[in-house]
SERO-4910 file (N, C-alpha, C, O; in steps of 0.05 Angstrom, whole numbers):
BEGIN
 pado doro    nc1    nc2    nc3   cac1   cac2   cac3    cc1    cc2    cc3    oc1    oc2    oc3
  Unk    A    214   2192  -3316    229   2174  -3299    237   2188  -3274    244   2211  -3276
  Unk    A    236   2175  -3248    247   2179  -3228    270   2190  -3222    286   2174  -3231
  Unk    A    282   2208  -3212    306   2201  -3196    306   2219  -3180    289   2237  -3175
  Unk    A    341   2210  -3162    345   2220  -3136    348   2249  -3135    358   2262  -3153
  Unk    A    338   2258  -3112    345   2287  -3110    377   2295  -3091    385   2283  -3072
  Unk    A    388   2316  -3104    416   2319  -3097    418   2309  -3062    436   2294  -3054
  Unk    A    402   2319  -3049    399   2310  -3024    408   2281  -3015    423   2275  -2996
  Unk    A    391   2260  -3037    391   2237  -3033    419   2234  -3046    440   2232  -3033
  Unk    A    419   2233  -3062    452   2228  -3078    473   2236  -3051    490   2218  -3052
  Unk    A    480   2252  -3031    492   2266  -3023    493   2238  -2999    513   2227  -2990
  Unk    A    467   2233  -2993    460   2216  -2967    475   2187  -2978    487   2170  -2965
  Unk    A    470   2186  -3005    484   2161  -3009    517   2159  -3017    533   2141  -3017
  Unk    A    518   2176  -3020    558   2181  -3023    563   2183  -2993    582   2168  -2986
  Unk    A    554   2193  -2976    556   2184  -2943    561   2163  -2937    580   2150  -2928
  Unk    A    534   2159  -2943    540   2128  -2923    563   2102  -2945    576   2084  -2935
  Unk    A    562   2108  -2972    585   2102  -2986    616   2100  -2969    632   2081  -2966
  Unk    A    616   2119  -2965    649   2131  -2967    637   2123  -2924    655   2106  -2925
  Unk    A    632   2122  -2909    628   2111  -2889    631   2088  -2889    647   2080  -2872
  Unk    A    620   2071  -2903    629   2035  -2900    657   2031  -2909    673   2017  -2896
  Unk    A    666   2047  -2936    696   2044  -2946    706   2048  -2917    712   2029  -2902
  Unk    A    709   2074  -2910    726   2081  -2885    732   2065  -2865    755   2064  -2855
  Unk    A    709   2047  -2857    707   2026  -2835    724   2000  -2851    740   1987  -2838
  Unk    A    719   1996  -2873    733   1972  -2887    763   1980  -2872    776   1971  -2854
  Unk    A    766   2002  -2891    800   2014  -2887    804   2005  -2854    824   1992  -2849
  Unk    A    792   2009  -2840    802   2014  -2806    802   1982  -2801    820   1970  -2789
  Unk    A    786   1973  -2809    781   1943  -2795    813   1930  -2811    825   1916  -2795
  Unk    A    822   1932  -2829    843   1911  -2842    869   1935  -2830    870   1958  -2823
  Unk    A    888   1912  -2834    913   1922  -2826    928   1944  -2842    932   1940  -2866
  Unk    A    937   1972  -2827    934   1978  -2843    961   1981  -2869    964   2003  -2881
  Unk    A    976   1962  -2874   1000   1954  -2896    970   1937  -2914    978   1931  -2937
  Unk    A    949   1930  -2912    927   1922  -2932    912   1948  -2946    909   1953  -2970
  Unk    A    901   1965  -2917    885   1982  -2926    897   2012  -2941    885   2028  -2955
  Unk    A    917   2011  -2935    928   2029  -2963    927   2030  -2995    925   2050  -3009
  Unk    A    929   1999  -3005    922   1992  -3029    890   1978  -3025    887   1955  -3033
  Unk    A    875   1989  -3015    842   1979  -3017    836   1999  -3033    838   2024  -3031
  Unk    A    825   1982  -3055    814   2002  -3076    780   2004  -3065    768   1995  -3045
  Unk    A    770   2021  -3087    742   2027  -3088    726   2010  -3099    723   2013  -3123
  Unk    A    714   1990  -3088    698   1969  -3106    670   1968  -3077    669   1962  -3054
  Unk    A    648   1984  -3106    626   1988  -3095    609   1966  -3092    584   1968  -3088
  Unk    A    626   1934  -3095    607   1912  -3097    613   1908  -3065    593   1911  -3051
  Unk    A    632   1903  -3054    643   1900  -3032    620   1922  -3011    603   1916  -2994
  Unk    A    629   1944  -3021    615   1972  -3003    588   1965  -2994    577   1968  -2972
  Unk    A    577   1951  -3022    544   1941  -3017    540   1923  -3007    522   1921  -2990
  Unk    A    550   1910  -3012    554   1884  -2990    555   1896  -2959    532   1895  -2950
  Unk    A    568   1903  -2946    570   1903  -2927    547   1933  -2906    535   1933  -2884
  Unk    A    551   1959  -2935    519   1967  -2929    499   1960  -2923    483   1969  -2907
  Unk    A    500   1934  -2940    465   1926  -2935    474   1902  -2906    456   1904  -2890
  Unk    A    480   1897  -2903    491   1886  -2870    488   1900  -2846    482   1890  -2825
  Unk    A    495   1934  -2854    489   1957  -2832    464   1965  -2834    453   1977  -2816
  Unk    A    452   1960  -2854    429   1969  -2863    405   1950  -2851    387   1962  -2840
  Unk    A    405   1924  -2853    384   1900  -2839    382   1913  -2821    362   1927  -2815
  Unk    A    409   1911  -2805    409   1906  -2773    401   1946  -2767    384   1950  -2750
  Unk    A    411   1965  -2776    394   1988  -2768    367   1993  -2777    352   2008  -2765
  Unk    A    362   1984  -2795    330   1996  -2801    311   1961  -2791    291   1959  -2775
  Unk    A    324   1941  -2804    297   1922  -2801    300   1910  -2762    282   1908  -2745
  Unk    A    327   1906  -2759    336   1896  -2728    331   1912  -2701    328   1904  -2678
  Unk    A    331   1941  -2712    342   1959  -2691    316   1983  -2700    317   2004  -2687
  Unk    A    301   1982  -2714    300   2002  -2724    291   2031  -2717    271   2043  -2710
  Unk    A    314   2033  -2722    332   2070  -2712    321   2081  -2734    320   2106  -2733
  Unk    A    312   2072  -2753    310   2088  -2780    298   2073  -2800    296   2049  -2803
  Unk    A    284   2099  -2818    263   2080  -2846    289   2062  -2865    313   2062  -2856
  Unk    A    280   2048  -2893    307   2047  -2904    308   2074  -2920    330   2085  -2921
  Unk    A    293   2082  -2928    294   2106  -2948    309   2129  -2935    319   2144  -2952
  Unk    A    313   2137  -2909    332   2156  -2891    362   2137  -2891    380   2152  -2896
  Unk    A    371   2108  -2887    383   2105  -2886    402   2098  -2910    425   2095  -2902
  Unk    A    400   2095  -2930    404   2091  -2963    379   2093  -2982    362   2075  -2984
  Unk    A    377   2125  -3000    354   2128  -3012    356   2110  -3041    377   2104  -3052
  Unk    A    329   2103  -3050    338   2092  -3070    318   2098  -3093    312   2120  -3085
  Unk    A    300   2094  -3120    287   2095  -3134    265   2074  -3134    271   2056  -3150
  Unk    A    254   2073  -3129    235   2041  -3122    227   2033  -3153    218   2046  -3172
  Unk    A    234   2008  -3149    220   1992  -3178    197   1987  -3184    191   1976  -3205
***
């Protein structure tokens, strides 16, 4: 079976903890203090940054921009 190499794991806790961050900034912050960690949200809005830089813009493959295991 497949998997990621530490590299990629590393690339994806990045850009992880990059979208949280931006959540936090964008809401007020008496909200973004109690914003928990909910990686459904995170992906959500990943894959939003993700269209628009790799398929809209594209600055980048998706596999540089969020690696993943292909099915």
């Amino acid at each position: 079976m497949e998997e990621l190499t530490k590299k990629q794991i590393i690339r994806q806790d990045f850009v992880d903890n990059k979208v949280f961050d931006l959540i936090k900034k964008l809401v007020p912050a008496s909200k973004a203090k109690n914003l928990q960690w909910d990686i459904e949200m995170i992906g959500e809005v990943r894959d939003i940054i993700r269209i628009y830089v790799v398929n809209h813009k594209k600055l980048m493959a998706e596999q540089a921009f969020y690696p993943y295991i292909k099915a």
